[in-house]
N, C-alpha and C positions, 0 to 999 in steps of 0.2 A: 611557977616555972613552966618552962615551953611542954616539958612531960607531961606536968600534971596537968594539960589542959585536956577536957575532951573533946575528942572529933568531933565538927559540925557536922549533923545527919543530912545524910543523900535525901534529897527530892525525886521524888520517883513520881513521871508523868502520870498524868491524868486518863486514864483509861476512857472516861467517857466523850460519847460522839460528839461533834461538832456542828451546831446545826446549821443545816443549808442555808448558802447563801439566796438570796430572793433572784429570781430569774427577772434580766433587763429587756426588756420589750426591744425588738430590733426596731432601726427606724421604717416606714412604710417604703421609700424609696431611698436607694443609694445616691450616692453622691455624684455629679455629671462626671467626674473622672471616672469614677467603676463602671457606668453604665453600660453594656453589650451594644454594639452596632445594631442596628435592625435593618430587617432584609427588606432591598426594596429591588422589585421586578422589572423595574423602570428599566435596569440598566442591561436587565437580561435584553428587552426588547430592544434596547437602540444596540447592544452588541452582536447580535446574530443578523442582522443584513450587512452590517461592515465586516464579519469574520467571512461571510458568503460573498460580497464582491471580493476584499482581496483574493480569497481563494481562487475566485474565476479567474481573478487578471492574475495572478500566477499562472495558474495552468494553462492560457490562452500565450505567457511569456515563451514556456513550458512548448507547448504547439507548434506556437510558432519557430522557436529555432531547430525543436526537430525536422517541422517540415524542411526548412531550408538546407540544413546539414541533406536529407533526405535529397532535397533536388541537386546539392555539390554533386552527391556519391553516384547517385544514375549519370549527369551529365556528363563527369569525368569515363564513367564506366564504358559510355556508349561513344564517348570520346576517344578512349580507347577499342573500340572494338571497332570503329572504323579506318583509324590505323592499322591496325591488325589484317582487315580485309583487303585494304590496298598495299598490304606485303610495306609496312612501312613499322616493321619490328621495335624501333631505339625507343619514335614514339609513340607507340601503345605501349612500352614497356612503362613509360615516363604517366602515361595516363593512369595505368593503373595502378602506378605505387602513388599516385596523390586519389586515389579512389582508397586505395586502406588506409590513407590518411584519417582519411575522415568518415569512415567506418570500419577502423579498426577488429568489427567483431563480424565483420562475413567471411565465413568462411569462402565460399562461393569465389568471393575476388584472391583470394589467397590461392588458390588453386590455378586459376587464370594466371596468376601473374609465375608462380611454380612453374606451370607447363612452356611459358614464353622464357622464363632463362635456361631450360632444357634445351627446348629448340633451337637455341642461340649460341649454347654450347658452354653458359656461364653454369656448371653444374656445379660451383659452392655456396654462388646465392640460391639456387633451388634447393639443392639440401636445408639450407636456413630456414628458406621459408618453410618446406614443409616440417621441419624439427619443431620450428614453433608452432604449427598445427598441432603438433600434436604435443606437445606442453602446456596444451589448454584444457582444462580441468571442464569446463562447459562441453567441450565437442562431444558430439555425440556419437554409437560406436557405430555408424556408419562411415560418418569421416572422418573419424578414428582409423578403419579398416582403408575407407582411400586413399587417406593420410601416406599410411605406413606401405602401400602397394606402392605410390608417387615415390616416394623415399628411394624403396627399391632400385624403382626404374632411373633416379639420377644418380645412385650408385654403378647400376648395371652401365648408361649411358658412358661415364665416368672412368669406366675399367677397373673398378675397383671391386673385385670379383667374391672376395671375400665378404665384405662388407656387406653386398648385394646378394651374399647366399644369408648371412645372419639375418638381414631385413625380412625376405623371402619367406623363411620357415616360420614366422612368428604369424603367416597369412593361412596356417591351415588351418579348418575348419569355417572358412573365412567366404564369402560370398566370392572373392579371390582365389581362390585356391586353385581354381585348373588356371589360372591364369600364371598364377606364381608356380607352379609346376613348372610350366612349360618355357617358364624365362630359366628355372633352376637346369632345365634339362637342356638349354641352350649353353649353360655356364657351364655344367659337366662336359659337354661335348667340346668346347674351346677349350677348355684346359686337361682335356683326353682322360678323365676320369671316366671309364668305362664301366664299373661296378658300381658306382655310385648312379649314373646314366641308366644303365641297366635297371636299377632298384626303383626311380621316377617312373621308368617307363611302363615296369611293372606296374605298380601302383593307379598308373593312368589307363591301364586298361584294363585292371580288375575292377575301376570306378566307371566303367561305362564311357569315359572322358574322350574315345576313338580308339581305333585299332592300330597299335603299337606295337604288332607283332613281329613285323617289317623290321620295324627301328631295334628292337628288338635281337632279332636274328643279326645285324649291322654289327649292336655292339659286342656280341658273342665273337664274332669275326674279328672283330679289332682286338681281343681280349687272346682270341689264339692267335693273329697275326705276332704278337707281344710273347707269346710261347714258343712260335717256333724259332724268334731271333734268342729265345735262351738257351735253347737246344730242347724244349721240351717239347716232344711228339705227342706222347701219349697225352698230354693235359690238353694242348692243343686237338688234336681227333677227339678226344672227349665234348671240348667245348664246339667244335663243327656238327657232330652229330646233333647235340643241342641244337644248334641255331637251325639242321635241316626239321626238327623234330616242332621247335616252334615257329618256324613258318613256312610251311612246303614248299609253299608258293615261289618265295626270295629265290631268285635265281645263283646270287654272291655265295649263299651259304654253298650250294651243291658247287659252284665253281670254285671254291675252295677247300671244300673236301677233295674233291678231285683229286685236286694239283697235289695234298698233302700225299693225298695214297699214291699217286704215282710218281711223288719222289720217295717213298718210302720203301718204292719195290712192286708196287702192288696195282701191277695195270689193268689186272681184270677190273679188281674192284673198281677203280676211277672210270673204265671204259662203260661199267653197269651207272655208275653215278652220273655221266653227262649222258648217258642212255636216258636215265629218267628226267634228267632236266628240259629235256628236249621234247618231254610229255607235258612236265607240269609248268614250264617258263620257255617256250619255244621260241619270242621274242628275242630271247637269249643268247640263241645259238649261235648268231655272228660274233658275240664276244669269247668263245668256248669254240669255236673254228679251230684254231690253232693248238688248242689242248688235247681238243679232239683228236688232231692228225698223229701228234706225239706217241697218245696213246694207245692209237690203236693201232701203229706201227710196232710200239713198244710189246704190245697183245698178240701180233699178228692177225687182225683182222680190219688191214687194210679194207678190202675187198666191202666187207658191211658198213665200213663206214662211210666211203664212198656212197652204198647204197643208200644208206641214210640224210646222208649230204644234198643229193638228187632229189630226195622226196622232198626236202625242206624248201628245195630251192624252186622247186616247182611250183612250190602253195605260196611262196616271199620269198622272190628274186633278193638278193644281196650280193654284196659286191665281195664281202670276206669270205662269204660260203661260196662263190664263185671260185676265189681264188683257192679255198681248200680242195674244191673238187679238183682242179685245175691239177693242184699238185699230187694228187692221189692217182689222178691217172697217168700223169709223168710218168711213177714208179715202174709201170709196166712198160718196158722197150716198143711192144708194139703199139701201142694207143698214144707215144712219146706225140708223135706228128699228128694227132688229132686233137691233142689237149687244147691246142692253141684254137681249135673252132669256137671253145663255148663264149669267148671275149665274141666271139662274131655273132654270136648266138644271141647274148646278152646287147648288144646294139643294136640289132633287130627289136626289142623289145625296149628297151629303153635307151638315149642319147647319152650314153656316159664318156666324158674325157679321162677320166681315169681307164675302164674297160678299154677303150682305144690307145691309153698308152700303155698299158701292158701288153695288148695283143702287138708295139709295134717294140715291144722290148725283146721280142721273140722272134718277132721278124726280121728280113735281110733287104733296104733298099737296091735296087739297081742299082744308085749311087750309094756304094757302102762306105766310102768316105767321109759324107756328110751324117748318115746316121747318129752318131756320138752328138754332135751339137744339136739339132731336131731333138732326141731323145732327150737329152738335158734341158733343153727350152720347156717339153713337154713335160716333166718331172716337177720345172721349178711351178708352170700352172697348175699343174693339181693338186699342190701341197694343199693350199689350205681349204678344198675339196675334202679332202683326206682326214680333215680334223672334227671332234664330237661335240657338239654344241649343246651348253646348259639351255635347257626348255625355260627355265625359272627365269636367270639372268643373261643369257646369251654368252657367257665364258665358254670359249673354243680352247680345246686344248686338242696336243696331238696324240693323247693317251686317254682313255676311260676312265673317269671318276664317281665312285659312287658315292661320294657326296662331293657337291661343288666348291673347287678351292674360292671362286668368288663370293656364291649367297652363302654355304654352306646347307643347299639344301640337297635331300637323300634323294637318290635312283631319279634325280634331275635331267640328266646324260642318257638320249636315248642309245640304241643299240646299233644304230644306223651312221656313216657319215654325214658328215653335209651335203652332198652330192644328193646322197636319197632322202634328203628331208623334205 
């Protein structure tokens, strides 16, 4: 039966080694498909004179169109620069936008062509151009600094006051920087920021950059003109003595202390303060004539200031300190009929039409009927005799300005009429 059979016995591997197989001799040479290339030199030597011509004639291709791009960019360049010099604006403008044509990366023409659409008064393509000056990662921080000074300047040109103050301040420290001061001190002043003004000018004269002390004392003045229209005295005299204290000299400041103190009540004081002006700014005293007369009627010492009037006019004849002497000795009844010699006095000394028609505004013709129209003839010729002439730009006006409503420049407007100019 299937039970009673016995299990066939397991065979159990042979434990003993195996002896090595005999080692097959390789063959001496492989087969032409296995065989490795062999290096052969040959090819070195016929490939390095053809890797060196082409190279040449590349770089001679290379040469060559630089040089020519080179001759476009001059020719165009100088193309434009003799338009330019014969005032023929549209085309140098036309020459040197085909000069950055074709050399796109000088700066040099970029700038050229910036400053001709300023000039021209197209200030949004000059902005352009110079924004892209300076969106150039290569520029260097010189005209970087140009850059951004140009910028400025077709902001400032522009009227765009704001804008041309942000440009402005980003130039301190800047090879620019008195430059850019002095435009930022131009924009405070047009738009009557006085304290900001004040603080530039500051700054330009603690940098050695010129004596500011003038402009200075100006804007202190303007700063209490602005006080006394709010009713404030006291802040106002505060900021006058300031301005006499920074600059003695300024004649404005002590002409407007003055005037505060003696509408304030206080005519000694004002009569001591155009005392001193008359030392330290004597030039002056023809615009301070009629402050004078006020106050030192209002003082009662008439009489000294006549004397003082005299002295002045002895050393610089003038025509307003004539006329204050004139009215100083009216006051007295008896000198009434002699006041009127000094006009005669003064045409001995100098040919004045004005002196002449004051002495005949005083006088009585034979024909006193005709007087009035003579007199009037003679009034309407020496109006504009009678008016103060900017030194800078020649603006006449019939009032004294210490800064010109024309250029805008300070203590322009001598002290004198036009007559004694």
């Amino acid at each position: 039966s299937t039970a009673g059979q016995r299990a066939a016995p397991i065979v159990q591997p042979s434990c003993r080694p195996r002896p090595p197989r005999p080692l097959q001799r390789l063959p001496h040479r492989l087969p032409n498909c296995c065989h490795p290339m062999e290096f052969d030199i040959s090819w070195i030597l016929l490939g390095l004179p053809l890797a060196f011509v082409l190279g040449w004639l590349a770089s001679r291709f290379d040469l060559r169109q630089l040089r020519a791009e080179n001759r476009r960019a001059p020719k165009a360049y100088f193309k434009g620069l003799n338009f330019l010099l014969n005032e023929q604006q549209d085309q140098a403008i036309d020459a040197f936008i085909e000069a950055v044509q074709n050399d796109p990366d000088t700066s040099e023409l970029h700038f050229a062509l910036g400053n001709l659409f300023r000039r021209r008064g197209e200030y949004d393509r000059a902005v352009r151009v110079h924004e892209h000056l300076l969106s150039r990662g290569d520029l260097s921080r010189a005209d970087q600094e140009r850059a951004q000074y140009a910028l400025a300047l077709d902001f400032l040109k522009a009227g765009l006051l704001d804008r041309a103050e942000a440009a402005l301040s980003h130039l301190e420290g800047t090879p620019f920087e008195g430059q850019a001061r002095l435009a930022l001190l131009a924009i405070y002043e047009r738009s009557r920021d006085w304290p900001h003004a004040a603080g530039i000018a500051r700054k330009m004269h603690d940098a050695h950059q010129g004596d500011f002390s003038t402009r200075q004392a100006h804007y202190l003045c303007e700063q209490a003109q602005a006080c006394i229209a709010n009713n404030d005295r006291p802040g106002a005299l505060a900021l006058l003595n300031q301005a006499v204290a920074t600059a003695p000299e300024a004649a404005r400041a002590r002409i407007d202390l003055a005037r505060l103190q003696h509408l304030m009540g206080e005519s000694g004081a004002a009569l001591g303060t155009l005392q001193a002006l008359s030392r330290q700014a004597p030039a002056a005293v023809p615009l301070a004539t009629p402050l004078m007369l006020e106050t030192a009627i209002a003082a009662g010492q008439a009489p000294e200031m006549q004397a003082l009037l005299q002295a002045h006019y002895a050393q610089a004849p003038s025509l307003d300190v004539l006329e204050g002497i004139v009215a100083l000795q009216a006051l007295n009844p008896t000198d009434a009929a002699t006041a009127r010699q000094w006009y005669v006095r003064h045409l001995d000394k100098e040919q004045s039409l004005v002196a002449a028609a004051k002495w005949l505004a005083e006088e009585k013709l034979e024909h006193e009927e005709f007087h009035p129209q003579i007199q009037r003839a003679l009034d309407h010729a020496v109006k504009p005799l009678t008016r103060y002439r900017c030194a800078a730009c020649g603006f006449e006006a019939r009032q004294h300005f210490w800064q010109c409503p024309g250029c805008q420049t300070w203590d322009s407007y001598p002290a004198r009429r036009v007559e004694e100019l």
